[in-house]
C-alpha positions as a Markdown table, in Angstrom:
| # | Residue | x | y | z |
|---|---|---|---|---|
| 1 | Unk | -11.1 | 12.4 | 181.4 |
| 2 | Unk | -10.1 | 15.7 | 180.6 |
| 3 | Unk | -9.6 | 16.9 | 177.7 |
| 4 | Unk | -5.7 | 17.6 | 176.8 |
| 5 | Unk | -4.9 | 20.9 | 175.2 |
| 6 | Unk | -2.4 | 20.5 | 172.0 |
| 7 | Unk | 0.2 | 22.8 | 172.6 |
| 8 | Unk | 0.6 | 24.5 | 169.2 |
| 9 | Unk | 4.6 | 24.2 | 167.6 |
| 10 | Unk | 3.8 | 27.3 | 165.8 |
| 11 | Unk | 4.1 | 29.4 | 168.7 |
| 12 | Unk | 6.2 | 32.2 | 168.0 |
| 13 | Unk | 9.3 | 32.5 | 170.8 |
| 14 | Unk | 9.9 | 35.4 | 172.5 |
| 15 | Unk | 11.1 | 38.2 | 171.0 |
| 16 | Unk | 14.4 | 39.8 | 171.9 |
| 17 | Unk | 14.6 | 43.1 | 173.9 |
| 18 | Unk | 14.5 | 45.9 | 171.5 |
| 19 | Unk | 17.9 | 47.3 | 170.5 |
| 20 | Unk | 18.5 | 50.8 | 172.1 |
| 21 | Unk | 18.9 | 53.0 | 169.5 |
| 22 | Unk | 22.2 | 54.3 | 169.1 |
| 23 | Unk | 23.3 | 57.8 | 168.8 |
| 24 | Unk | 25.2 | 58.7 | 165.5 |
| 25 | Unk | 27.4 | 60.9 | 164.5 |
| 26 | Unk | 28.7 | 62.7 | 161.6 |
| 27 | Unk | 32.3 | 61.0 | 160.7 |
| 28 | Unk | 34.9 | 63.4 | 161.5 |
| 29 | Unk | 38.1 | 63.3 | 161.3 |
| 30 | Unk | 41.8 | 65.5 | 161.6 |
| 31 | Unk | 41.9 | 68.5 | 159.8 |
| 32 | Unk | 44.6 | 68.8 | 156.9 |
| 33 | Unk | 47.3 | 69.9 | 159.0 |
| 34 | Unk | 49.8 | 70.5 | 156.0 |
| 35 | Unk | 47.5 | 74.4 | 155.4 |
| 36 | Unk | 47.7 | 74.5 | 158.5 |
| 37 | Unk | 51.6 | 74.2 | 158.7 |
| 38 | Unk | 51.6 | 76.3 | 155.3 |
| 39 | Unk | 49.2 | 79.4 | 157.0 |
| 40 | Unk | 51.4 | 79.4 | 160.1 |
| 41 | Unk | 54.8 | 79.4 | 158.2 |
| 42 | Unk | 53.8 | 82.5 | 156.2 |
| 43 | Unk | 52.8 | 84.5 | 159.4 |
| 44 | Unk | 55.9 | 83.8 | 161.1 |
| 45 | Unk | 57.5 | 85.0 | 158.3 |
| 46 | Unk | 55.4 | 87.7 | 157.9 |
| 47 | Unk | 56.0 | 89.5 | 161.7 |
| 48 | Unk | 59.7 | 88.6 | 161.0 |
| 49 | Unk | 59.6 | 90.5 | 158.0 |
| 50 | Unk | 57.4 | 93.5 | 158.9 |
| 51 | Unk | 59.9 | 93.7 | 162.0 |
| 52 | Unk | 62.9 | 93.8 | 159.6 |
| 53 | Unk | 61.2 | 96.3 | 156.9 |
| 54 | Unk | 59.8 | 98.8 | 159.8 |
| 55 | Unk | 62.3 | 98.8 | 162.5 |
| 56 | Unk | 64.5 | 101.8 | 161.4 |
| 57 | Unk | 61.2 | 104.0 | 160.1 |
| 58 | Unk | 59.3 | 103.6 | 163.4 |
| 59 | Unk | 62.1 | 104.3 | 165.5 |
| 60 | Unk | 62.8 | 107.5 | 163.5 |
| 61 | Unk | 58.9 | 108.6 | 163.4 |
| 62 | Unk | 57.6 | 107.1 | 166.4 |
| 63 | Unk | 61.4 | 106.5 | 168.5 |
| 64 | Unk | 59.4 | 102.7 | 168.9 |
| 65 | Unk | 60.8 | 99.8 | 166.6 |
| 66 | Unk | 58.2 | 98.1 | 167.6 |
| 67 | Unk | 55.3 | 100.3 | 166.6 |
| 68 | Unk | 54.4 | 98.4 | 163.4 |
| 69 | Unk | 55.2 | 95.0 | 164.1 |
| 70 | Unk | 53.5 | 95.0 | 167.6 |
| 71 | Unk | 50.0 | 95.0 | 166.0 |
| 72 | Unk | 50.9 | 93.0 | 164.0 |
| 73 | Unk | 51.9 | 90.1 | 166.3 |
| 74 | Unk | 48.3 | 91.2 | 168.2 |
| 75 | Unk | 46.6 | 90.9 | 165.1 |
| 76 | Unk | 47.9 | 87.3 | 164.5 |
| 77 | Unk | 47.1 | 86.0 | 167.7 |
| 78 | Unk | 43.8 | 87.2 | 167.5 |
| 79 | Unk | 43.7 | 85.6 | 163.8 |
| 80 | Unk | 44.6 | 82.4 | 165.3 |
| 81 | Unk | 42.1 | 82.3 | 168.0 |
| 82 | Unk | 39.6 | 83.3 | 165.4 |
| 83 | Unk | 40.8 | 80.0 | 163.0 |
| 84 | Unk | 40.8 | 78.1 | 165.7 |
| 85 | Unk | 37.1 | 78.9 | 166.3 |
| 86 | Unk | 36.0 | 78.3 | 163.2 |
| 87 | Unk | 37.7 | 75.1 | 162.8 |
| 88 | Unk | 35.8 | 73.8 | 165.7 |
| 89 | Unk | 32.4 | 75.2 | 164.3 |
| 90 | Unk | 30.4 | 73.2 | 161.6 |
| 91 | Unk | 30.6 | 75.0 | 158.5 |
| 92 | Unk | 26.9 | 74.8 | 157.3 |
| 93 | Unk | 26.3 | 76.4 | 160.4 |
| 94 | Unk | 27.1 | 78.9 | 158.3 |
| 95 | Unk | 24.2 | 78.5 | 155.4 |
| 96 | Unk | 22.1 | 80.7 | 158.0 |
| 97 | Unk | 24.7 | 83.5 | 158.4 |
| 98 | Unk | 25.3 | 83.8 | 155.3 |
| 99 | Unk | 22.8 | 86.7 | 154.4 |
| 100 | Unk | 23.5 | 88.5 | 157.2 |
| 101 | Unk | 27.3 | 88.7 | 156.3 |
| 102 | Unk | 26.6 | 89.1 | 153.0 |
| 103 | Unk | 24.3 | 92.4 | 154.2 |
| 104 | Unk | 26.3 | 93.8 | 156.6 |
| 105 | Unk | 29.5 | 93.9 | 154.2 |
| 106 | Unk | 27.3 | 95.7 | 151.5 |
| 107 | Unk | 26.6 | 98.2 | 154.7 |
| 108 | Unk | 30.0 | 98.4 | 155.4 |
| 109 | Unk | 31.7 | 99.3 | 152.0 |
| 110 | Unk | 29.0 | 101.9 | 151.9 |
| 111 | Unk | 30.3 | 103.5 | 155.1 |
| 112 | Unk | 33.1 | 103.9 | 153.5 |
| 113 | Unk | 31.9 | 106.6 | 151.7 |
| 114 | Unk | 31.1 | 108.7 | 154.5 |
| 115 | Unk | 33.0 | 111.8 | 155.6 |
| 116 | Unk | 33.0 | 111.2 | 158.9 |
| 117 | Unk | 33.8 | 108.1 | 159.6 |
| 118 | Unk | 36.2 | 106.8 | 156.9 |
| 119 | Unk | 39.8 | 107.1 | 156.5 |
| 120 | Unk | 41.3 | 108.3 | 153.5 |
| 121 | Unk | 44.9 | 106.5 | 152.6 |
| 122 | Unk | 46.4 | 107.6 | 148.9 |
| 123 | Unk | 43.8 | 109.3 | 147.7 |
| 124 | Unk | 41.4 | 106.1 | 148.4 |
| 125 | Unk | 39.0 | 106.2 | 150.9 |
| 126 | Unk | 39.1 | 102.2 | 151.9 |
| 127 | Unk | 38.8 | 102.2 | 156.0 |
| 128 | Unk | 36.8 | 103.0 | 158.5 |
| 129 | Unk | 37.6 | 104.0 | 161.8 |
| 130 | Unk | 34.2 | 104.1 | 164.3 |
| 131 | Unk | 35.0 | 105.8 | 168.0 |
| 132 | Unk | 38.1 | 104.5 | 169.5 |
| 133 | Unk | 38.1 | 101.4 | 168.1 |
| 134 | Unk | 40.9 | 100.2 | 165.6 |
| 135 | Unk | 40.7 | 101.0 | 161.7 |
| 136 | Unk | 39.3 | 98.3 | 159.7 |
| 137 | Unk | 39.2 | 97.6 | 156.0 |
| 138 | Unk | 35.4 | 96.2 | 154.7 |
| 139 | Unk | 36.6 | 95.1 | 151.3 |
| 140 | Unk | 38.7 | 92.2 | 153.5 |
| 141 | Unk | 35.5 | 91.3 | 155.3 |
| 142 | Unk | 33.3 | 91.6 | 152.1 |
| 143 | Unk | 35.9 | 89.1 | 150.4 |
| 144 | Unk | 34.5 | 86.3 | 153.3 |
| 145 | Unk | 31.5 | 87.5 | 153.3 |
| 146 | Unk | 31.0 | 86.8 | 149.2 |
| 147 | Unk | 32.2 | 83.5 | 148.9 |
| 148 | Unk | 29.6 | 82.5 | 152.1 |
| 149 | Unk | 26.9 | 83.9 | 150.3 |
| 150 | Unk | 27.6 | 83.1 | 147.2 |
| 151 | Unk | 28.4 | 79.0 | 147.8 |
| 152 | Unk | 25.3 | 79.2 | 150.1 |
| 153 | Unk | 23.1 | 80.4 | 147.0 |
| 154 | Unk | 24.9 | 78.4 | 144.5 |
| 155 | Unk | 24.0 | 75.6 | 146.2 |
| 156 | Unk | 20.5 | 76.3 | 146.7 |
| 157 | Unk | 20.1 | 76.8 | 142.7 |
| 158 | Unk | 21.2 | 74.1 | 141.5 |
| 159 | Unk | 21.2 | 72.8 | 138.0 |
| 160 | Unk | 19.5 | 76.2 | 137.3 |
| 161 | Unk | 22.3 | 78.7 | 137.3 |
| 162 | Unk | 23.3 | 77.5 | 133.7 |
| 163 | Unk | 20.4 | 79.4 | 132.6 |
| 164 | Unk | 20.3 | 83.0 | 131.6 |
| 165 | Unk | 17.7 | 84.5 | 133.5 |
| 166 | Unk | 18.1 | 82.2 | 136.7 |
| 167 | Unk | 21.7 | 81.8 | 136.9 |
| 168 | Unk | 23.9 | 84.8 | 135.0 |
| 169 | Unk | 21.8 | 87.5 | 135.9 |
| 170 | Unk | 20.9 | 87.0 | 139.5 |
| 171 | Unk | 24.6 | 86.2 | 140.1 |
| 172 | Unk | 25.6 | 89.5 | 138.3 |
| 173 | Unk | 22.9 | 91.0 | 140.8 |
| 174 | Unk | 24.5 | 89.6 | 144.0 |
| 175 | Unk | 28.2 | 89.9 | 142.7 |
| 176 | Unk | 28.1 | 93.8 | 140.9 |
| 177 | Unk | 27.4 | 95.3 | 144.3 |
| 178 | Unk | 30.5 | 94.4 | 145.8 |
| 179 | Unk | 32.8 | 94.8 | 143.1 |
| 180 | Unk | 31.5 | 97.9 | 142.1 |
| 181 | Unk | 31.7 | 99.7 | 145.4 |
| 182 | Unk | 35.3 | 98.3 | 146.0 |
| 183 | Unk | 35.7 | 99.8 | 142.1 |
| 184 | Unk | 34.8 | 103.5 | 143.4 |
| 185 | Unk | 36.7 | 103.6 | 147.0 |
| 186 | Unk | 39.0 | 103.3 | 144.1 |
| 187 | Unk | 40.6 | 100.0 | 144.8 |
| 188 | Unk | 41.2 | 98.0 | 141.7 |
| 189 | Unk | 43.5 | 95.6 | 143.4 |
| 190 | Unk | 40.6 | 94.2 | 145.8 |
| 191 | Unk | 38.1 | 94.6 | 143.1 |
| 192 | Unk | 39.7 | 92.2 | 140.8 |
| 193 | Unk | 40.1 | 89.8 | 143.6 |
| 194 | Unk | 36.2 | 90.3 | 144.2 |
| 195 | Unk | 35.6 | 89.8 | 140.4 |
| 196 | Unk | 37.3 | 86.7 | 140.2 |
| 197 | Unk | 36.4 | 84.8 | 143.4 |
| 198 | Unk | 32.9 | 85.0 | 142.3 |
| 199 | Unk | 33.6 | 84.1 | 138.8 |
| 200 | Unk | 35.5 | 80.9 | 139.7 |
| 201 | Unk | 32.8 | 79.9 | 141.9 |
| 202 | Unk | 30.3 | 80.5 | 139.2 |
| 203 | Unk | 32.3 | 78.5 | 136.9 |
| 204 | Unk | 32.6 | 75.7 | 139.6 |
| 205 | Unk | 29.0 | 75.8 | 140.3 |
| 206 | Unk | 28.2 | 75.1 | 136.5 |
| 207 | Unk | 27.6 | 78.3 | 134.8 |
| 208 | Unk | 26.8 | 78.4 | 131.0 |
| 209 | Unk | 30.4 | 79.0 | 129.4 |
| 210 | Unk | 29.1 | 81.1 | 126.8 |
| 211 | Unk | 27.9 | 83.2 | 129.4 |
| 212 | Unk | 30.8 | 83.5 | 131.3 |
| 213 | Unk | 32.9 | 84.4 | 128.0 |
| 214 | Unk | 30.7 | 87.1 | 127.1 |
| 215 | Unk | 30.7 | 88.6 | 130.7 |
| 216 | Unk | 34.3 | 88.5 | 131.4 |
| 217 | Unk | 34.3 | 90.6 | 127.2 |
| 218 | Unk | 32.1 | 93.2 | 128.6 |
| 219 | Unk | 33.1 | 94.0 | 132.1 |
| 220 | Unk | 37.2 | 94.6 | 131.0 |
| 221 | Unk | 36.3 | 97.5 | 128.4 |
| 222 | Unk | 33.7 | 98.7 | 131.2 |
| 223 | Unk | 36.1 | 99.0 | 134.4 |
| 224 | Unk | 38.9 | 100.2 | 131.7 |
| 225 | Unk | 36.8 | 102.9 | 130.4 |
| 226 | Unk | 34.7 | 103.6 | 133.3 |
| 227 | Unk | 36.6 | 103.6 | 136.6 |
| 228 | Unk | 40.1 | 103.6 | 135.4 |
| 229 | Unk | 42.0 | 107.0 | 136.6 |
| 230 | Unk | 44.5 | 109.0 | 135.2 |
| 231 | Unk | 47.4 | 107.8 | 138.0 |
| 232 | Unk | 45.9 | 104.1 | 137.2 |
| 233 | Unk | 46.5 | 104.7 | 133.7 |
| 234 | Unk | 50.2 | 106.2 | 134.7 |
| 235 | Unk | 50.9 | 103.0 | 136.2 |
| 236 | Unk | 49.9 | 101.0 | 133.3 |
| 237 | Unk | 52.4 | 103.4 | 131.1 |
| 238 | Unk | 55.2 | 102.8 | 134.1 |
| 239 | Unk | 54.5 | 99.0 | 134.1 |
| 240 | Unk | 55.5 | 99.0 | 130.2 |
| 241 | Unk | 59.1 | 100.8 | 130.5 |
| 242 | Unk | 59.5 | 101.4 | 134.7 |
| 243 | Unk | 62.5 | 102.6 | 133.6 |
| 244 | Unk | 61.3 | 105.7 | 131.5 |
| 245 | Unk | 58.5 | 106.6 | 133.9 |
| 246 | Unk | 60.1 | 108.9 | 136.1 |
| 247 | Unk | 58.7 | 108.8 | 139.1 |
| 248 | Unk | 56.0 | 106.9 | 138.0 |
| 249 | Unk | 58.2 | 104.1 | 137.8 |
| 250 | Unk | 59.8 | 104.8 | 141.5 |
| 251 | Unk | 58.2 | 101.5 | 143.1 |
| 252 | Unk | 59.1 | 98.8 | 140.3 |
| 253 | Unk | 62.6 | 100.0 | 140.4 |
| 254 | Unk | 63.4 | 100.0 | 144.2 |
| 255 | Unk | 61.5 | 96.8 | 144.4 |
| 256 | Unk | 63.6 | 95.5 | 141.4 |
| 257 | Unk | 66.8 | 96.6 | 142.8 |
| 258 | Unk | 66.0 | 95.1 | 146.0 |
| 259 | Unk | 65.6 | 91.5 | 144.7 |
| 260 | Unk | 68.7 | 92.0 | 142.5 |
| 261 | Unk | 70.5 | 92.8 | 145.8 |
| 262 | Unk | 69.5 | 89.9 | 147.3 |
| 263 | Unk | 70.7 | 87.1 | 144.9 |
| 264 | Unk | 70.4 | 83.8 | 145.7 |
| 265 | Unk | 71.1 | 83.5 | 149.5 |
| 266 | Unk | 70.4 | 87.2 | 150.3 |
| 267 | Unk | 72.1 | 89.6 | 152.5 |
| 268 | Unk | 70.6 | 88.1 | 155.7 |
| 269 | Unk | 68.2 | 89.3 | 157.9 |
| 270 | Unk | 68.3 | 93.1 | 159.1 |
| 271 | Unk | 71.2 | 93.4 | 156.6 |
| 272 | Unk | 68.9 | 95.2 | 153.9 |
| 273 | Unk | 70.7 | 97.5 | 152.1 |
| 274 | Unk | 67.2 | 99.4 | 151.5 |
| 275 | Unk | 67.2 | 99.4 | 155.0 |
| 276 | Unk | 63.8 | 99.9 | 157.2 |
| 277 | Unk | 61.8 | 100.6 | 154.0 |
| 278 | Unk | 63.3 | 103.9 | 153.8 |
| 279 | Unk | 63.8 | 103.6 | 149.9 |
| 280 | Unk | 61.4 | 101.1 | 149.1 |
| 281 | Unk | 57.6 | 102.2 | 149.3 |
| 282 | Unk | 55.5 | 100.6 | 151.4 |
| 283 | Unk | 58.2 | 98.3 | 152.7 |
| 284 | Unk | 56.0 | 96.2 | 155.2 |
| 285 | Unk | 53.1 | 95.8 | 153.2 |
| 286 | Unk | 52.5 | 95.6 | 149.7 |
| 287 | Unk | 56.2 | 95.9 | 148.7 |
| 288 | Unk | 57.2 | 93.0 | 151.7 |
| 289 | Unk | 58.1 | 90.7 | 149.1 |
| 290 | Unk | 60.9 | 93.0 | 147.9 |
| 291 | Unk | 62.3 | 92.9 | 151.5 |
| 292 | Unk | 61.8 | 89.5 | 151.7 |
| 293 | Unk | 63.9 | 88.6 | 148.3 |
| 294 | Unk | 66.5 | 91.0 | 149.6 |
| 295 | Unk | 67.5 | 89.8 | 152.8 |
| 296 | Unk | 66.5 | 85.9 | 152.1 |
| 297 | Unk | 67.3 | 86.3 | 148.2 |
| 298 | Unk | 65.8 | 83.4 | 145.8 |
| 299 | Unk | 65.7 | 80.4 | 148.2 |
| 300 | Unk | 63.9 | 82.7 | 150.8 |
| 301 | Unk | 61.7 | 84.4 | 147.9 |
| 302 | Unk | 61.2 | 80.7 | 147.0 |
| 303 | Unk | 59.5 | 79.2 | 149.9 |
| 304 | Unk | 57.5 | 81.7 | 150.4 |
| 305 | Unk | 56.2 | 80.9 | 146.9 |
| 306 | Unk | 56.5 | 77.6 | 147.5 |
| 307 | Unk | 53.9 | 77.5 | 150.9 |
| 308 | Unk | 51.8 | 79.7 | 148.8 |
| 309 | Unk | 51.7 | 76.7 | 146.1 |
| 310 | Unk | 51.5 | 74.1 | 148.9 |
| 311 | Unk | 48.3 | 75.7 | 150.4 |
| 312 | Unk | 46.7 | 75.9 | 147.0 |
| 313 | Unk | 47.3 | 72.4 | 146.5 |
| 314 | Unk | 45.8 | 71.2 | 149.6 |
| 315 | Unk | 43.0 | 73.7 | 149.4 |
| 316 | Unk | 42.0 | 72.1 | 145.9 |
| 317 | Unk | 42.5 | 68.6 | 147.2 |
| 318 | Unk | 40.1 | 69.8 | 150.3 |
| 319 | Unk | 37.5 | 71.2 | 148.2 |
| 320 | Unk | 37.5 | 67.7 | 145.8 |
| 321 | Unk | 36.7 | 65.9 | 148.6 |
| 322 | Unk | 34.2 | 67.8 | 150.2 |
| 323 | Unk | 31.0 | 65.7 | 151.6 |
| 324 | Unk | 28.7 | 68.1 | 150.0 |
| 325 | Unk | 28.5 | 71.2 | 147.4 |
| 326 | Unk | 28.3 | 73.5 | 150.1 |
| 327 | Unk | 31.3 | 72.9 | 151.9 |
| 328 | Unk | 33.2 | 72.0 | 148.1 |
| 329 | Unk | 32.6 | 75.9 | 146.8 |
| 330 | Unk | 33.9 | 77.0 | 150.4 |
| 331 | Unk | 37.0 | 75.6 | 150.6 |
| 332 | Unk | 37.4 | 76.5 | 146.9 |
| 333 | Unk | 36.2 | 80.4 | 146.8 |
| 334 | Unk | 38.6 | 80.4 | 150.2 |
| 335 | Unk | 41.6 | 78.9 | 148.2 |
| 336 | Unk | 41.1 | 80.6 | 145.0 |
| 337 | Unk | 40.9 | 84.3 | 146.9 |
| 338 | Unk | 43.6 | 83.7 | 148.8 |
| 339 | Unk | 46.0 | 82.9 | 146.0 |
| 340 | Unk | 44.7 | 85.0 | 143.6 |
| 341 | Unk | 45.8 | 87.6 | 145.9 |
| 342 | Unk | 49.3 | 86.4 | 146.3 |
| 343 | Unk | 49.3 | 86.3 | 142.8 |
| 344 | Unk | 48.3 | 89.8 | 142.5 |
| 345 | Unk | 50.9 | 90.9 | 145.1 |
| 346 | Unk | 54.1 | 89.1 | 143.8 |
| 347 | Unk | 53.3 | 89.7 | 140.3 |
| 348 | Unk | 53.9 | 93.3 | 141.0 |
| 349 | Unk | 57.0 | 93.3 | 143.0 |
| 350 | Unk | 58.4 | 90.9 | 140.1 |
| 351 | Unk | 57.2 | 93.1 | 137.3 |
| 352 | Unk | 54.3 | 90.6 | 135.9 |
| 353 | Unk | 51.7 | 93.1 | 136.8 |
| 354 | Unk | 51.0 | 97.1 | 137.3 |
| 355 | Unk | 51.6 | 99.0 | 140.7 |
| 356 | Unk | 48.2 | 98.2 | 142.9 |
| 357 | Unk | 47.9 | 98.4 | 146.3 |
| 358 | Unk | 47.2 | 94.8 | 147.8 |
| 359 | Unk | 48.5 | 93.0 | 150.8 |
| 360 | Unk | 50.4 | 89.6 | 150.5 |
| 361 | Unk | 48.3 | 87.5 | 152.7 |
| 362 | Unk | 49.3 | 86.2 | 155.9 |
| 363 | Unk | 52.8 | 88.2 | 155.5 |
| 364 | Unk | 52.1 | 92.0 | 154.6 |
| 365 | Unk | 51.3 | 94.4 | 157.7 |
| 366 | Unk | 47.6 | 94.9 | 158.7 |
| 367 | Unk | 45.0 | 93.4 | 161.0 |
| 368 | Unk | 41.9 | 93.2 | 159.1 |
| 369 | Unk | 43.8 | 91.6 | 156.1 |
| 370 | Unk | 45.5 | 89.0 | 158.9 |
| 371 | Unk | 42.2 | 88.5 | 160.8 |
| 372 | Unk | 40.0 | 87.9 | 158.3 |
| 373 | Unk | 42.0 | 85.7 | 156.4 |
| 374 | Unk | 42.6 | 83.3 | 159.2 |
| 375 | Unk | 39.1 | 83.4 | 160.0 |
| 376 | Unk | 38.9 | 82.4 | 156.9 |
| 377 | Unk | 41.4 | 79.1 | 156.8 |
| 378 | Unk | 39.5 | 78.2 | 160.1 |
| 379 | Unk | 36.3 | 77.7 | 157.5 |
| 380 | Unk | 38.7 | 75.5 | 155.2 |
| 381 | Unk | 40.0 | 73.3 | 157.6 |
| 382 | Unk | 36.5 | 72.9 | 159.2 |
| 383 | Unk | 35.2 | 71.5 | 155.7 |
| 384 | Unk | 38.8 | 69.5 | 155.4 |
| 385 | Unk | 37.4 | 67.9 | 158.7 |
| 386 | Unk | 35.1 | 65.8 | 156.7 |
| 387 | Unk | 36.6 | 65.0 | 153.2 |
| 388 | Unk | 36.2 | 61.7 | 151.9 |
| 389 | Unk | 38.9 | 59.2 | 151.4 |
| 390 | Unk | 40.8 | 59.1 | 148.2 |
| 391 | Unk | 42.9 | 57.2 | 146.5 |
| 392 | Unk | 44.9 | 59.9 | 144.6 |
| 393 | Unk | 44.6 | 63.6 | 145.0 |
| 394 | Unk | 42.2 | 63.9 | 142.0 |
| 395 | Unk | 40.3 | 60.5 | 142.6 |
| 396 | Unk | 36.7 | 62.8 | 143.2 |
| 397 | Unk | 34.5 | 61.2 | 145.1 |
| 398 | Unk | 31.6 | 58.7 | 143.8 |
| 399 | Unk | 28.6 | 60.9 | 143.3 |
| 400 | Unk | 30.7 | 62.9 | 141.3 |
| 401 | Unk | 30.0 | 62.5 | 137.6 |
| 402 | Unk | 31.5 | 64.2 | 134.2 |
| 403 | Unk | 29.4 | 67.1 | 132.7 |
| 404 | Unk | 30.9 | 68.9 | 129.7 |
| 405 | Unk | 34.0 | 67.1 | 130.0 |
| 406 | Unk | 34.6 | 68.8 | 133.4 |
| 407 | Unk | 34.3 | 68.1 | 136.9 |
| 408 | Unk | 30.4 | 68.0 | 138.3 |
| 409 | Unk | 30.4 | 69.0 | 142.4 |
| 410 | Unk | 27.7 | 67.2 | 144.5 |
| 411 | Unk | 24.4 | 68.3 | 145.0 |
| 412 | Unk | 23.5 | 69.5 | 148.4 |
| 413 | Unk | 23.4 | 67.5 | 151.3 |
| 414 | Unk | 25.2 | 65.4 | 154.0 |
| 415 | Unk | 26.8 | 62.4 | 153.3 |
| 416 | Unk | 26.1 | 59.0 | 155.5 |
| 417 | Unk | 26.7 | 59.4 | 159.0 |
| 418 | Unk | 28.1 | 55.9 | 160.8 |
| 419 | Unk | 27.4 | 54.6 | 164.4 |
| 420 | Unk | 29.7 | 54.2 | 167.1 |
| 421 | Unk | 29.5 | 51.0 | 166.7 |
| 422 | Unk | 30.1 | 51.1 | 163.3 |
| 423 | Unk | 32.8 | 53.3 | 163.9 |
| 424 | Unk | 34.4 | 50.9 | 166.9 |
| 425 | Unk | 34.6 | 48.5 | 164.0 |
């Protein structure tokens, strides 16, 4: 007989076929279309006002009422294309471009001091103007350029930029530069908004409050002493009693009498009775908000304001949610320039601040200003692409914890990424 092999009931059953792996992908999602609704409100508003302010003037120096306002539109659709761009483009993509831009607006602001090339506008030599090309303003590049860099570095330090010799003085290293070229174009208008951009991120980023105290106590009495001019200081004097000042006090007044023309539903629109900027300085740029309380009076004043506040609150809510710490001091160096600039520029025309020369963003005349500051949005709603689901507006994320009784940002890093499949479910 043969023998009669046991077949073994431990033997293992076939395996399944291995699982193909499956591609993932970061979650995405819509941007926040509400800054985007803000950013396109205010440039509408903006070529509608410059139009209205600089009609009359260009027609009597150029016989053209569309000399001013018709690079200005090009301007804006070249802005757009450029926010469109950079919505489309991952943001860290921009952790390695952020030397570079960070370099080449150093190079620029000090080309700003040569003869041959700049172009001098009130006694300030801010723009350059290289072969045929269009003039362009470097501070308005440098202001995209710093809060890059800066988030990018932020990031990379860490826990360490609380300390003295790791965090306050290589920041004042990296953010002096800037400021201080921007200080002797001179430009004190851009300067502050250089100064505080970098501040507020190095407060978001954790810096050593002490430090920050002492800082901000040193550099006021520096700049007043130090780069303040004698017509800086005559606007200071005219900022107390515009009244009194003479000529000194010329722009407060016109812009003063221009919103108390305007009342509450304004003369309507080409109905200025400042009309074309000929009485108001500076009618389609830094003085726009004048125009714009004239002809719209307070409710159009208003909403301006108000898309203004509605982009700040989405930028903030943007940068809470923010997968990473990266992307979180992007979207809020992006937000807290932009407004502080506002700020800046309304605060004048309504008498809260001294004369400075500083666009309204989005709304005053000028491409680089328009360009670069759309460019700029494109980078916010990129990073607003990938915020994480809240509750509430404040409800930070998880991995967020409390230090020093204030808000902690993530550390570097991507959060999970999900399957298709996982998605599909």
């Amino acid at each position: 007989m043969s023998a009669v092999v046991p077949v073994s009931r431990t033997t293992p059953r076939a395996r399944p076929a291995a699982r193909v792996e499956q591609r993932l992908q970061r979650e995405r999602h819509d941007p926040e279309y509400g800054i985007l609704v803000a950013i396109v409100a205010l440039s509408a508003i903006g070529i509608l006002m410059v139009y209205s302010s600089s009609a009359i003037k260009a027609y009597l120096q150029k016989d053209d009422t569309f000399a001013i306002v018709g690079p200005q539109i090009t301007w804006a659709a070249l802005g757009l294309v450029a926010m469109v761009v950079m919505m489309r483009v991952d943001y860290r993509l921009l952790r390695l471009a952020s030397l570079p831009l960070y370099v080449a607006g150093i190079v620029a602001l000090l080309l700003v001091f040569v003869p041959s090339i700049n172009v001098s506008v009130g006694g300030s030599a801010r723009w350059l103007r290289i072969g045929p090309l269009p003039a362009v303003h470097p501070a308005e590049f440098m202001k995209l350029a710093l809060v890059v860099y800066m988030a990018y570095w932020f990031e990379k330090k860490g826990t360490s930029v609380r300390k003295f010799w790791s965090g306050t003085v290589p920041f004042l290293l990296l953010a002096a530069p800037a400021v201080l070229l921007v200080l002797l174009e001179p430009d004190l208008g851009t300067a502050s908004v250089l100064g505080f951009t970098a501040v507020l991120l190095f407060f978001l980023a954790g810096a050593n409050i002490l430090h920050l105290i002492v800082l901000a106590g040193s550099a006021v009495p520096i700049v007043f002493y130090r780069f303040m001019h004698d017509y800086q200081m005559s606007r200071i004097n005219a900022w107390l009693d515009p009244f009194s000042a003479g000529a000194d006090g010329y722009h407060s007044v016109q812009g003063f009498l221009a919103l108390a023309l305007g009342g509450i539903l304004g003369a309507g629109l080409g109905e200025s009775r400042l009309a074309g900027g000929l009485f108001v300085p500076n009618a389609s740029n830094d003085f726009i908000f004048a125009i714009i309380g004239e002809e719209f009076g307070l409710i159009g004043a208003g909403l301006v304001i108000l898309l203004f506040v509605a982009f700040a609150f989405l930028g903030i809510r943007t940068s809470l949610g923010a997968p990473d710490t990266f992307g979180a001091l992007l979207a809020a160096g992006i937000t807290g320039w932009i407004c502080a600039q506002a700020f800046i520029n309304i605060g004048v025309v309504v008498g809260l601040l001294p004369v400075t020369g500083i666009p309204l963003p989005f709304v005053s005349a000028g491409g680089s200003s328009l360009v670069i500051s759309f460019a700029a949005v494109g980078v916010l709603l990129s990073v607003s692409r990938e915020t994480v689901e809240k509750g509430t507006w404040n409800d930070a994320p998880a991995d967020r914890g409390r230090r020093n009784g204030r808000a902690h940002l993530p550390r570097a890093g991507r959060r999970p990424v999900a399957s298709r499949s996982a998605r599909a479910g």
